[in-house]
Structures are given as structure tokens and as C-alpha cells.
C-alpha positions as CSV (number, residue, x, y, z in Angstrom):
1,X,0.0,0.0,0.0
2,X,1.6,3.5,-0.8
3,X,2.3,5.9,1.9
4,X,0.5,9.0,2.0
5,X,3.2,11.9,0.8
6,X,2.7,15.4,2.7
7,X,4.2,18.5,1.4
8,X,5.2,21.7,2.8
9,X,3.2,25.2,2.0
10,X,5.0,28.2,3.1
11,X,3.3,31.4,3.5
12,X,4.7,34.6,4.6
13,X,2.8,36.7,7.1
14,X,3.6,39.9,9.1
15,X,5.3,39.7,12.3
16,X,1.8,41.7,13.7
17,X,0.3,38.5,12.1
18,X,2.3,35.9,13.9
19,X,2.2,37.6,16.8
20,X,-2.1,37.3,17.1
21,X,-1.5,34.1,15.7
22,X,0.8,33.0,19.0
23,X,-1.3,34.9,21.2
24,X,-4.9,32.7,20.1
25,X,-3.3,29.8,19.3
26,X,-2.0,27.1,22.0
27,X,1.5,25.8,21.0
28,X,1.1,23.0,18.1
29,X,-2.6,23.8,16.9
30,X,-1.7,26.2,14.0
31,X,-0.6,23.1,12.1
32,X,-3.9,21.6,12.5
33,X,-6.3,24.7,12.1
34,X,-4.2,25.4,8.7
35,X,-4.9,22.0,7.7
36,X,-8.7,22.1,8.0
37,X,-8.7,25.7,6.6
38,X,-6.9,24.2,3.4
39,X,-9.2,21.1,3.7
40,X,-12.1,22.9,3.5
41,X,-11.0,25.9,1.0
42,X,-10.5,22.1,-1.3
43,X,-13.4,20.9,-1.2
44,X,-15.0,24.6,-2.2
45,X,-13.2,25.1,-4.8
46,X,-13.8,21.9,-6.2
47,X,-17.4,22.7,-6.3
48,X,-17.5,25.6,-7.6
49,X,-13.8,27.2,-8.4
50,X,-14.4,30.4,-10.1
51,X,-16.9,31.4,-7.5
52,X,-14.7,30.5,-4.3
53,X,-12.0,32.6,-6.2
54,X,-13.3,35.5,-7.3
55,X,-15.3,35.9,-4.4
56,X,-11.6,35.3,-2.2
57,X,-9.9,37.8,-4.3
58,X,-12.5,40.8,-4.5
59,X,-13.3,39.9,-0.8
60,X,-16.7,39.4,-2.0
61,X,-16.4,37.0,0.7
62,X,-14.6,36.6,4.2
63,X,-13.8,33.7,6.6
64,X,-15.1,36.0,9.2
65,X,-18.5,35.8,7.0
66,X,-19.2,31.7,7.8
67,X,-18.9,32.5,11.6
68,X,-22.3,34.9,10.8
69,X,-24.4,31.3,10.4
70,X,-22.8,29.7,13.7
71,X,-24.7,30.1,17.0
72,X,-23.3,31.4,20.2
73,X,-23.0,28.9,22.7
């Protein structure tokens, strides 16, 4: 059975940026989060591509924008 290969993304980001990320983050889940972010920003664009980026890159929409249907609680 083949092994599942992982590869490396690198972003670069602001020190302001990494410095809000270290402060809401605990040590070790920034790995995680940014793998369910790119999991999920997959399976959109797979649906529906030109939408998810178009509406990413005229900031049509917003991932603060999804946390609008989620209840307090």
C-alpha cells in the first residue's frame, strides 16, 4: 500500500500576524487549524472554483463571513 506523501506550503505573514496568531493559538494547533482551513478551501473550490476565487480575491467573501451562520453557545 503507498504511503500517503505530505508536502510543505509556506506562507509569509507579518510579524503583527504571527504575533495574534501566538497569542490565540496554543503551541502546536496552528498546524492543525491550517490544515482544516486548506481542507475545507479544497473541497469549495472543487465545487465551484471560479466562485470561491473570485469571491476570495474581490473579498466578495470573508472567513469571518461563515462565523455569521454559527450560533453562540
Amino acid at each position: 500500500m503507498p504511503q500517503c506523501r505530505h508536502r510543505i506550503c509556506n506562507i509569509e505573514i507579518t510579524e503583527e500576524q504571527h504575533l495574534v496568531l501566538q497569542r490565540y493559538l496554543p503551541y502546536g494547533s496552528q498546524k492543525r487549524i491550517f490544515q482544516l482551513i486548506v481542507s475545507d478551501f479544497i473541497e469549495m473550490l472543487q465545487e465551484n472554483p471560479a466562485k470561491v476565487i473570485g469571491g476570495l480575491l474581490y473579498r466578495d467573501v470573508k472567513l469571518k463571513d461563515f462565523l455569521k451562520g454559527i450560533k453562540d453557545g
